[in-house]
N, C-alpha and C positions, 0 to 999 in steps of 0.2 A: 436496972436497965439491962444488965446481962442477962437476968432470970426473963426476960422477954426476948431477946433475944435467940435466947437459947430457946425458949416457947418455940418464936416461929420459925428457926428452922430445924426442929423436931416435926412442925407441922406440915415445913414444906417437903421433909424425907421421905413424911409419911404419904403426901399428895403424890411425890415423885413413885413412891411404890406403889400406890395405887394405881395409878396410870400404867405403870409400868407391866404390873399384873394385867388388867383390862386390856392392855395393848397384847400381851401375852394368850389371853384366852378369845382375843379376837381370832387370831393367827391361829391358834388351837382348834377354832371351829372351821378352818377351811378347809374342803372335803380332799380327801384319798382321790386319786384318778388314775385307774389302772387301762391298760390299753391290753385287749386278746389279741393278740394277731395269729389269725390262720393261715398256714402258706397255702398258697395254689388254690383257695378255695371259691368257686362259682357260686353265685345265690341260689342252690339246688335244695329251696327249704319250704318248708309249711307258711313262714310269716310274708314268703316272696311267692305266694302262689304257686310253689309245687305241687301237681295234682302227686306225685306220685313218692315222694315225700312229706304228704301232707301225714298230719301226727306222729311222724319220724323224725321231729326235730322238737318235739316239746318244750326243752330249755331255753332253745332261742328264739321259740315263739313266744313262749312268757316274758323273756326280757325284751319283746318288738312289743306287747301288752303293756307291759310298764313302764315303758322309755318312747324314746322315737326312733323311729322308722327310716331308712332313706332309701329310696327305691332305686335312683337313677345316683349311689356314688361311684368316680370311677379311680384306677391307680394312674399314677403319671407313667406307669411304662410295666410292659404285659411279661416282666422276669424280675424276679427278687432282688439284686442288690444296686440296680438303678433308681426303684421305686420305695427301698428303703431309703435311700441317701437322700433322694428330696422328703422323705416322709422325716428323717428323723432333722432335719434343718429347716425343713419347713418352707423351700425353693426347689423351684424344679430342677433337674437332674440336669438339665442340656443347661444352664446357667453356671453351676458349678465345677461343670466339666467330669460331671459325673456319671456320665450318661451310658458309658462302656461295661457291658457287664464284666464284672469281676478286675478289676485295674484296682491300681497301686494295691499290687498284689504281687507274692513271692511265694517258693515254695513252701509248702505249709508245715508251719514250726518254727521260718525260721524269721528272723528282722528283715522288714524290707528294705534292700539297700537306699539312699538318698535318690538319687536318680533316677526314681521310680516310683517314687513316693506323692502320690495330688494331697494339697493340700489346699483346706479350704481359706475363704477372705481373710484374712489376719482381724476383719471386726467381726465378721460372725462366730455364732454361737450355736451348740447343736440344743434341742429342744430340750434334752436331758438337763444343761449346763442351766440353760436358764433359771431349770426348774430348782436348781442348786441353788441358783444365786437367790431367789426368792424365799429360798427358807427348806425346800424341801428335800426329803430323804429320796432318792435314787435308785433301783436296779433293775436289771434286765435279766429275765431267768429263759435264758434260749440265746440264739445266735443272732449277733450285730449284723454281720454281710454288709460293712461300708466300703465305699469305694474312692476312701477319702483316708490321708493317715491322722490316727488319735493317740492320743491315751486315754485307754478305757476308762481308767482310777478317776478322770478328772469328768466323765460322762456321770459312771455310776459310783454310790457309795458300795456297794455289796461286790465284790469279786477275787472271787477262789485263784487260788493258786492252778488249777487245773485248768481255767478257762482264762488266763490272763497271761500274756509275754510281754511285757515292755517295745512296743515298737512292730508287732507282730502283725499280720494282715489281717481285713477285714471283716475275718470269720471269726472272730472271737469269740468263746461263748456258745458256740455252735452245740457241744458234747453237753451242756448244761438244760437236761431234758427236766420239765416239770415234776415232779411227786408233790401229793398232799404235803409229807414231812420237811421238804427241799421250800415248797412255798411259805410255810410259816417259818422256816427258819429265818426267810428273806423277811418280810415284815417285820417280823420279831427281832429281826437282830438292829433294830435303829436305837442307838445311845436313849433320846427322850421318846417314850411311848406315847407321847402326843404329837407327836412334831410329825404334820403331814408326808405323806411319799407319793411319789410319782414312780407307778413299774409299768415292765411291760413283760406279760408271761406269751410264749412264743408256743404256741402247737401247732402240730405235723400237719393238721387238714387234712388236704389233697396227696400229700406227700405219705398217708396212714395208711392210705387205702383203705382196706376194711378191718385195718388193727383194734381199732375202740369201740367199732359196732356194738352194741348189746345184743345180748344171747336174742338169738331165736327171732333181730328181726335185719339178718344180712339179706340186702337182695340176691334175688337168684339174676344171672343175664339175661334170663326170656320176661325177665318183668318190666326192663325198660326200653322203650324203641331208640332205632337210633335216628339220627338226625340223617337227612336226603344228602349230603357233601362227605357221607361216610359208607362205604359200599356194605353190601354184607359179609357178614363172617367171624367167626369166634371171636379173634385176637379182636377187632373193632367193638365188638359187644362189652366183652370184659372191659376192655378200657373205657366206653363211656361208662358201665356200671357199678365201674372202680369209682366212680367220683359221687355218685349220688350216695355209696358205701361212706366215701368219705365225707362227708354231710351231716349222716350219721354219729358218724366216730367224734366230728369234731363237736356234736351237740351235746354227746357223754361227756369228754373231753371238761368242756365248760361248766357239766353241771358238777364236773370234782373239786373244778376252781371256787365256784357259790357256796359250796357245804363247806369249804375251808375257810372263805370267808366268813360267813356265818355263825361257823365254829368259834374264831379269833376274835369273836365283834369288831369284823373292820369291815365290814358290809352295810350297815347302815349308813355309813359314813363316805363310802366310797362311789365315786361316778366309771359308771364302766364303759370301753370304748369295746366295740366288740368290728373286726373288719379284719379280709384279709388282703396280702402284701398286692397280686394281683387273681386272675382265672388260674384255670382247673390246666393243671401240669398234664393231666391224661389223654385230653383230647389236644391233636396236632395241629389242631386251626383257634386253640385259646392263649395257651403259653407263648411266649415268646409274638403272636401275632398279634395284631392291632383291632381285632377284629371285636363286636360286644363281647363275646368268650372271652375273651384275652385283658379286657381293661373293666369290664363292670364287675364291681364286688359286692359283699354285703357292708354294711355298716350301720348298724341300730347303737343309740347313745342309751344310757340307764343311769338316770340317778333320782335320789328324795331333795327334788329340788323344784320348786316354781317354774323355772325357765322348760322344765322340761313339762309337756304334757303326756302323762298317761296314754297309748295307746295314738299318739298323733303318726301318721303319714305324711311322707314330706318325698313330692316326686318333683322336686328342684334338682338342677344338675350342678351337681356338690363334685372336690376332687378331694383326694386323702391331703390335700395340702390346709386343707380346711380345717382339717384333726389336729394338724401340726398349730396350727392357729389357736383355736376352740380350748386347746388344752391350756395354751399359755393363758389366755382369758379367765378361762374357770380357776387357775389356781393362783390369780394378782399377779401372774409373771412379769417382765418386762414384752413388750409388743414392738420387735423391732420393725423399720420401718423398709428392709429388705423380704418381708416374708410376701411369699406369693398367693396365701392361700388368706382366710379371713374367718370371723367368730363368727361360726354359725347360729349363736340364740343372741345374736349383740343387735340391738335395734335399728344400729346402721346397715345391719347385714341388704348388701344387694345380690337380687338371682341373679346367676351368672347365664348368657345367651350358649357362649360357648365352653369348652373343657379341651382343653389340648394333652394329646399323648403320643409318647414318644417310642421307638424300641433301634438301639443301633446295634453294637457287636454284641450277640450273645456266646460266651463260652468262645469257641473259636470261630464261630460262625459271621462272618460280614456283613452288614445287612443295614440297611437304614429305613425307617418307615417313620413316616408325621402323619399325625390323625386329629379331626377335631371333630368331638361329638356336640349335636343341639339337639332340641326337643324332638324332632323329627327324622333326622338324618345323620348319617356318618359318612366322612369324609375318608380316605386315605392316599397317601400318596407313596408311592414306592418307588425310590431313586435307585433302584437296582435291579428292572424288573426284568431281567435277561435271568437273573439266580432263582430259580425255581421255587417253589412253598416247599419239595420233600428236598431242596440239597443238604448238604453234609451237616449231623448235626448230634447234640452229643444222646439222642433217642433212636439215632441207627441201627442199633443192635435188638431195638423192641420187636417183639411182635408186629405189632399194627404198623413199621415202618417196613420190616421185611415182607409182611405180604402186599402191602400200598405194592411195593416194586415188583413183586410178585404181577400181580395182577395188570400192571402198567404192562410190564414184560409178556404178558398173556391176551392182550388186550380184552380184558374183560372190567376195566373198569367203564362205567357212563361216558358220553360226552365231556357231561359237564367236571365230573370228576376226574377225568385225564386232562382237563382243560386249567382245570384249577390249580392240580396237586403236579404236574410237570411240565406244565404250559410256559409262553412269556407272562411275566403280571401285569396286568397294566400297569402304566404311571399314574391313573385314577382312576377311584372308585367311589363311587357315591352309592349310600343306599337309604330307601324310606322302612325304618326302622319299625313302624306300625303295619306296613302291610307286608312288609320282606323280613322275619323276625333274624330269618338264620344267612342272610342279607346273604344271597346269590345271583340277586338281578340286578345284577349293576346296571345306574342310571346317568354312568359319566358321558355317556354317548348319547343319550336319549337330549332332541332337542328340547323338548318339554321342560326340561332339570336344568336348561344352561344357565338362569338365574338363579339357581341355588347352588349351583357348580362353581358359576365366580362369588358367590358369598363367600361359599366353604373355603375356597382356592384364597380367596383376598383377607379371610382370616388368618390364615397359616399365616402367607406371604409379612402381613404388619409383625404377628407372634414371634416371628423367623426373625425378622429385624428389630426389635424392638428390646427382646430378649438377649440379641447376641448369641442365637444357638450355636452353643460349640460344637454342633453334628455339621457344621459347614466347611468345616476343616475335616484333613485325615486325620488319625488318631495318630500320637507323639508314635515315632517308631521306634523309641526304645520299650513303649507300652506291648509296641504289638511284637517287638521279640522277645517279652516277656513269657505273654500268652504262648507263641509261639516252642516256647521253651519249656512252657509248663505242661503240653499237648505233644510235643513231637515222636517221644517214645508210647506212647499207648497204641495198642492194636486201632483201637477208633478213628487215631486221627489219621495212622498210618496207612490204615485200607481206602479211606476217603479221598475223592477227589476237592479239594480245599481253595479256598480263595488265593485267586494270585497277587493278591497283595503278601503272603507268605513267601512266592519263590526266591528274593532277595535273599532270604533266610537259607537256603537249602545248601 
């Protein structure tokens, strides 16, 4: 009786292992999903119809060939660490109180004190966390920019002493630039070599300029025209031709990250997100503006997966909160039932009519702007529109801002161009996005538009309510004697004429 006994549970240790194995190389085969993010980078490329970039971006047209496509994604907010903090949560930024660029933030190095500190919902989870909690290996080779307080350690597995303070502000990880050797050390260094990872490698884009071009095919500035809302002249040239340079750079850029994959065999196995944070930092009417420059990005997916077709095109209007979603999906995460955005290849997936985007304080600058794009039209609304498109801002010292003033002071800019760039803004703007591309005809006024005026208008208005945007409130004022604090002795802020929400401070 014992000698059967002991049979069957010899047999059932063995059934237990076996399963337990199976169970193991289940989870063994779920794919790698690494996320590119380019800062500041425009869809200035061959697989997005740049005539003048076409075969100037070879690597990210081969991966828009083997992946999909999205033509029409956009950022929740047209500056970096607003549009990171709902990207990397997976909620919009006005929801989390996140929405100020650069807060819970302190001088840099040092702990931010308590009182200053945003801290997200006690149940949420940033997308990193989940990806932890589901099995996988972790890191981020480039700068966090959250506006939210962490600890990095419990986002990512991988993080150096150089790029890590306990308690430190949102820029973590910032000085943490790519190399071939830096990348594999980050894959490679996971305890089990099977045990999937979730990274995100961070390059310069827009922010390169023409650092990564390859030999021999930098643009010259008489090669690209400029757009009508930009006057003539040097400094406006170089600066829009900085950016198609960077398009460039970022397409080498990528093709060092593929070879390194390739190299490591984590490439077949790996789904790549390729998108960047928002628009092109060079030009003064994309960064920080709401305008298409300012919120549409690139975003092509790649992976050897069924879900994905080869070479598909997808002109649905998608936001990066959909990444934040699509990732948890692809790699069994948990799918909380706070996220804003949703699985792009999930058969429930519904188009969305509209996209909401946001931009409030940038740097020190005050400003509030709500935008909703649809298939046809952009909407914007500007609750500040006395504070001009060129006021005080931390691009003053450029070029292309000294001579804007220049020429305002000379009056030799256009109409339309001193109407634009130093004028009052309206409080709306409507534009038809197919026939206005560089959207200068405003049709808030046209009675023709007034039923697509209260559509747009009566979209915000429910989004506005519904969501609790925390742009309805001022910002905490110990937020803004922060900033205040972190801006006061620089030449910049001190030769600017600056928001009077500041004089309190003075």
């Amino acid at each position: 009786m014992k000698k059967i006994q002991i049979k069957y549970a010899l047999l059932f240790l063995c059934m237990v292992f076996v399963f337990s194995c199976n169970t193991q190389n289940k989870e063994d085969k779920r794919p790698n999903i690494l996320w590119i993010v380019a800062e500041d980078v425009s869809p200035f490329m061959g697989a997005y119809g740049d005539a003048i970039n076409k075969n100037y971006t070879p690597i990210i047209d081969k991966m828009a060939s083997e992946g999909v496509l999205f033509k029409r994604a956009y950022a929740t907010a047209p500056v970096c660490s607003a549009s990171r903090s709902a990207l990397i949560t997976g909620v919009m930024q006005t929801t989390t109180g996140t929405h100020q660029h650069r807060s819970s933030r302190f001088t840099d190095g040092e702990i931010v004190p308590e009182e200053l500190r945003i801290y997200l919902p006690k149940k949420m989870k940033t997308i990193p966390e989940l990806m932890k909690d589901a099995g996988y290996f972790t890191f981020n080779n480039g700068k966090d920019d959250y506006n939210f307080h962490y600890n990095r350690l419990n986002l990512y597995d991988v993080s150096t002493k150089e790029d890590y303070k306990p308690g430190m502000n949102g820029w973590q990880g910032n000085k943490a630039k790519y190399t071939s050797s830096s990348l594999k050390d980050v894959w490679s260094s996971r305890p089990n070599k099977r045990q999937p990872w979730f990274g995100q490698i961070q390059i310069d884009g827009g922010k390169a300029k023409a650092k990564f071009v390859r030999k021999g095919e930098k643009l010259n500035d008489n090669e690209v025209p400029l757009p009508p809302y930009y006057p003539e002249g040097t400094s406006f040239q170089n600066a829009w031709t900085v950016h198609y340079n960077a398009n460039r750079g970022a397409d080498a850029n990528i093709e060092d990250i593929l070879k390194q994959l390739e190299a490591d065999d984590e490439l077949e196995n790996t789904i790549i997100f390729f998108f960047s944070d928002h628009g092109s930092n060079t030009s003064l009417r994309h960064k920080q503006f709401c305008y298409e420059g300012g919120m549409l990005v690139p975003l092509i997916i790649k992976g050897d997966d069924i879900r994905f077709k080869k070479g598909l095109i997808r002109d649905d209007l998608v936001s990066l909160l959909d990444v934040s979603a699509t990732t948890l999906a692809l790699g069994n995460a948990k799918m909380p039932d706070y996220l804003d955005g949703q699985n792009l290849f999930s058969d429930k997936y519904k188009k969305q009519d509209y996209v909401i985007g946001a931009r409030d304080r940038c740097d020190f600058t005050i400003d509030k702007i709500r935008t909703v794009v649809s298939k046809k039209y952009r909407y914007i609304k500007n609750y500040f529109p006395d504070r001009i498109m060129l006021q005080a801002g931390y691009r003053d010292r450029s070029p292309v801002v000294k001579d804007f003033k220049k020429l305002h002071i000379e009056g030799k800019l256009t109409p339309y161009q001193e109407k634009h760039w130093f004028g009052k803004r309206p409080v709306e703007e409507l534009y038809n996005l197919e026939e206005d591309p560089h959207q200068m005809n405003n049709l808030a006024n046209n009675p023709d538009y007034k039923t697509v005026l209260e559509e747009h208008r009566n979209v915000l208005k429910y989004w506005i309510k519904e969501t609790d945007d925390q742009g309805q409130r001022p910002e905490d004022i110990k937020q803004l004697k922060a900033t205040y604090d972190l801006w006061k002795d620089r030449p910049l802020f001190k030769d600017a004429k600056i928001n009077p929400e500041y004089d309190v401070f003075k």
